[in-house]
N, C-alpha and C positions, 0 to 999 in steps of 0.2 A: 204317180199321176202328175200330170202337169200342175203348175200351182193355182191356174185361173179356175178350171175342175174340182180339181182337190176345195175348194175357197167355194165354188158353188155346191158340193155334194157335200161339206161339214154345216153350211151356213143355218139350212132350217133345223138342226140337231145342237146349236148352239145354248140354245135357252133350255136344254132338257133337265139339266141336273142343276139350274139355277136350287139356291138352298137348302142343295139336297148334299153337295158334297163336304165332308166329313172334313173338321178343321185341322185334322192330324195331315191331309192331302196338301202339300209344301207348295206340288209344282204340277197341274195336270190340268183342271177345265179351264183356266182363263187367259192367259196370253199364251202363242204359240213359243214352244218351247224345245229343247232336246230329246228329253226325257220327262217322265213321271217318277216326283216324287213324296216319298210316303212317311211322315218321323214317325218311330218307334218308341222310342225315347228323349229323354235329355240330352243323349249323347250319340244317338244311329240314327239313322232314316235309310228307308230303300228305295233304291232307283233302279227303274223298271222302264226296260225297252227292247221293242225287236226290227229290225230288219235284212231283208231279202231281196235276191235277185240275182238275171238272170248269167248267164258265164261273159266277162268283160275279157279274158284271157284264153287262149287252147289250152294249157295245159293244167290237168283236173286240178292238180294239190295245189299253183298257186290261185286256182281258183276258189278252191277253198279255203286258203288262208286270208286272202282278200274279204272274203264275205264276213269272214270273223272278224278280223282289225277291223272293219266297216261297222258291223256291231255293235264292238265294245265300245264303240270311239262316244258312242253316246252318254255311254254312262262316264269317259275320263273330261266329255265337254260340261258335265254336271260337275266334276272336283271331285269323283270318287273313285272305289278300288273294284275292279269286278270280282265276285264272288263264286260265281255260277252259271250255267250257260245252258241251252236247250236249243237240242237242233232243230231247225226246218227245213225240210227239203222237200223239191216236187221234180221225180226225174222219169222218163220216161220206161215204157215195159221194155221195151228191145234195148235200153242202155246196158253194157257191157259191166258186172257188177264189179268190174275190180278197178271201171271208170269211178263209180261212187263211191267207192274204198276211199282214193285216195282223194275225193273232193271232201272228205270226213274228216282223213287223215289231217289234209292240210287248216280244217279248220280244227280239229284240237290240238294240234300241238300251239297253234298260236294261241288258244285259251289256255295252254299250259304257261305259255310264256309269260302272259298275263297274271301268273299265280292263282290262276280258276283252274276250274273243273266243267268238263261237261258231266248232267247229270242225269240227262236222257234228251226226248225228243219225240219229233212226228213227222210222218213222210205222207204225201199221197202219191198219185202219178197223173203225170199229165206230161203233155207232149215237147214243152218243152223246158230245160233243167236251170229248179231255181234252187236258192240257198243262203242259209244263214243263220240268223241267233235271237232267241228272245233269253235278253240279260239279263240278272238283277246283280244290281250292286250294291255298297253300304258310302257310306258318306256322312259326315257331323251335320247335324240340320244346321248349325250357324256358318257353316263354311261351303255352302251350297254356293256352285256357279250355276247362276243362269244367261239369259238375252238380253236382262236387265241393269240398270246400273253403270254401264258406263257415263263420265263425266267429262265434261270441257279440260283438255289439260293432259287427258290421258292419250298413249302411246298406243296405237294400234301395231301389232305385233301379229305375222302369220308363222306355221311351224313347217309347214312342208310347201313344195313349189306348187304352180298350178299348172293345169295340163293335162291329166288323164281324160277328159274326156274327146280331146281334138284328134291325140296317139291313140285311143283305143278305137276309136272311129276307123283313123288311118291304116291301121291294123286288120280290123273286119273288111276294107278293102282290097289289103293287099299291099296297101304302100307305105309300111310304116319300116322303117330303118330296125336291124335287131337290134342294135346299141340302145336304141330309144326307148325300146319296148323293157329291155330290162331293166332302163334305170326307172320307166312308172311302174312297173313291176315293184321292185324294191323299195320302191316311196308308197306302193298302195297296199301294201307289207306292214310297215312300218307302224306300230301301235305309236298312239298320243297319250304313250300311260306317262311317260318321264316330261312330257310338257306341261300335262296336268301337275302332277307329283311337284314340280318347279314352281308353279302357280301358288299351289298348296303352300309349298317351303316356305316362299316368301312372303305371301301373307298379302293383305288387302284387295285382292281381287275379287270382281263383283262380278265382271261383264266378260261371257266367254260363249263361243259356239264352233261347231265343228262342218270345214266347208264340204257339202257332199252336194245333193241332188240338184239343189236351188242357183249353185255356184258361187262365186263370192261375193256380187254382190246382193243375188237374192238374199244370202244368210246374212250379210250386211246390213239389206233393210232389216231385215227382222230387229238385229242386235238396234241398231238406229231409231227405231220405231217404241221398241217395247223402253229404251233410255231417254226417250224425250230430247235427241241430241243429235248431232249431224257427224257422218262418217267422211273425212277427207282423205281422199289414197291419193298417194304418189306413185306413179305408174313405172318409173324408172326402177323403184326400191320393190315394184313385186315380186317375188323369184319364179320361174318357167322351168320346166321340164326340158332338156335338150331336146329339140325337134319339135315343140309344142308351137313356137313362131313360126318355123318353115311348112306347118300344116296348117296351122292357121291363114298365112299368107294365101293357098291354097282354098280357103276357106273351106276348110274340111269338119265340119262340126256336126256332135249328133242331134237329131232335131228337140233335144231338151233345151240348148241353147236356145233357140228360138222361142220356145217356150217360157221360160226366163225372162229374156227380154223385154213379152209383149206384154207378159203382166207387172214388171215392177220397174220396166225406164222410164213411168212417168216421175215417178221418186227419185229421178240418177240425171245429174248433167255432166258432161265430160268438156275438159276444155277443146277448142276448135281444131288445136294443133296433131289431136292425139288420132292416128290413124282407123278405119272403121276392123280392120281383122284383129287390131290391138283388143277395140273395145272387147268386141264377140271373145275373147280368151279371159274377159272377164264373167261374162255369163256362161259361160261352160263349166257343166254342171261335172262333176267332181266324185269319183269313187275312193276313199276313205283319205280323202283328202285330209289338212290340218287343221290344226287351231286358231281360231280369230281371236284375239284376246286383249282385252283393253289394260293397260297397263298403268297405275296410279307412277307419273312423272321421278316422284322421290322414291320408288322400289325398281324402277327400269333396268338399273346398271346391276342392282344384286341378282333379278331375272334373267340378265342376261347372262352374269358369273353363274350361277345355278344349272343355266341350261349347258353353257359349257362344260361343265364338270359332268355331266351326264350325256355328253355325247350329242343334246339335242341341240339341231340347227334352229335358228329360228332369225325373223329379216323383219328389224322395225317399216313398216311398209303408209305409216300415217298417223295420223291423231284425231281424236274427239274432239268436237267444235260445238259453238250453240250454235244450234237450227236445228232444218229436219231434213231428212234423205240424205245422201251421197255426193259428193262431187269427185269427178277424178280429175288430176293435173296432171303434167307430163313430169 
């Protein structure tokens, strides 16, 4: 759902579970958040989440592996490992079953990758084919990331480019370059278990979230918001998808962009210089997009040696400031 929507259909359901919910529940009725989290003990808590949707790709398997890295990303923007996985699917009567075979296929093997399991699931039908994963994972309740917590001083840091949403548009038209297509392919692929897992290693991180529907800077306010702190990007050090400018340029964006926009640029100034298709590539909303993640100053350099050693790209892209909302500069 759009956010302005989504914001109006939670709003009167807000005050439901006031004193009712249970003090072992970490991370779930009060600030918008990743996921839901639940401690167990002194030493586990579960974290619990699902998302779905509709095919961004033609072809089935990486469309199902898509749906799953999209999934799991929730539980690795909380600081945890996933455990378990449950499918959901809605595809249609006359779809060709050996179509859903491999939108199946392509999501467990990526839950394999992950060192989970799927463990069953639920299908209905309807007319047209959705998918994905409600996860749980485990995580130490004192080393929980949340939206929360970033400080003045910290390093805002992203893990993968942006752009799937400008190429996959371009794509459902017709006009998306194949080069293009594979390399958001392969980026929307790509689990944030080793960026988490980095985060983890190094220790002191508070403030994390994974950019998907909202785009970066919707997920930005949030992180901004729920840290009492202002988000500064530098719009030169954000990384782009090959072809994601030259669609942009184009102004080829799907209408969640816009949606994005209307409800959180009151929160966001850009400076004068920076062009309006720039901006729009920052509201484009994001299929299993990367990691936002605030980085305490004196652990940066060892995050970044960590991520290297595990292969994960990752592009210091701004920093934590006092105030409130966003600014972008060139």
């Amino acid at each position: 759902m759009a956010p302005e929507a989504l914001t109006q259909v939670l709003r009167p359901l807000h005050n439901l579970f006031n004193g009712n919910s249970p003090t072992n529940l970490l991370v779930g009725l009060g600030m918008a958040d990743d996921a839901a989290v639940y401690k167990l003990n002194e030493q586990q808590a579960i974290i619990n989440t699902i998302d779905f949707f509709t095919p961004v790709v033609d072809d089935p398997y990486d469309y199902g592996a898509i749906a799953a890295a999209n999934s799991m990303s929730d539980v690795y923007a909380m600081g945890g490992e996933v455990t378990f996985a449950l499918n959901v699917g809605a595809f249609p009567d006359n779809m060709d079953p050996a179509i859903i075979t491999e939108i199946l296929r392509g999501g467990a093997e990526k839950v394999i990758e992950a060192g989970a399991v799927i463990a069953g699931g639920h299908t209905v039908t309807d007319d047209e084919p959705k998918y994905g994963l409600a996860v749980t994972g485990l995580v130490h309740p004192e080393h929980i990331f949340t939206k929360g917590g970033a400080k003045p001083g910290d390093a805002l840091v992203l893990t993968k480019p942006l752009g799937t949403g400008t190429i996959s548009t371009a794509l459902k038209r017709g006009l998306a370059a194949p080069a293009h297509v594979a390399e958001m392919v392969a980026s929307m692929k790509r689990l944030n278990r080793a960026a988490a897992q980095a985060g983890q290693a190094v220790g002191g991180i508070k403030a994390v979230t994974d950019i998907t529907g909202f785009g970066l800077l919707g997920h930005g306010i949030e992180m901004a918001q729920a840290s009492n702190s202002k988000l500064l990007l530098q719009l030169n050090q954000i990384p782009l998808l090959d072809g994601a400018a030259e669609y942009a340029a184009q102004f080829i964006f799907p209408g969640g962009a816009s949606n994005n926009k209307i409800f959180f640029e009151k929160d966001v100034t850009f400076a004068p210089a920076i062009p309006d298709d720039r901006q729009w590539l920052l509201w484009d909303p994001q299929t299993s997009g990367g990691l936002l993640m605030a980085i305490p100053a004196e652990r940066l350099a060892d995050f970044q040696s960590i991520c290297a050693e595990r292969n994960q790209p990752v592009w210091v892209v701004g920093q934590v400031i006092a105030g409130s909302g966003i600014e972008v500069v060139p």
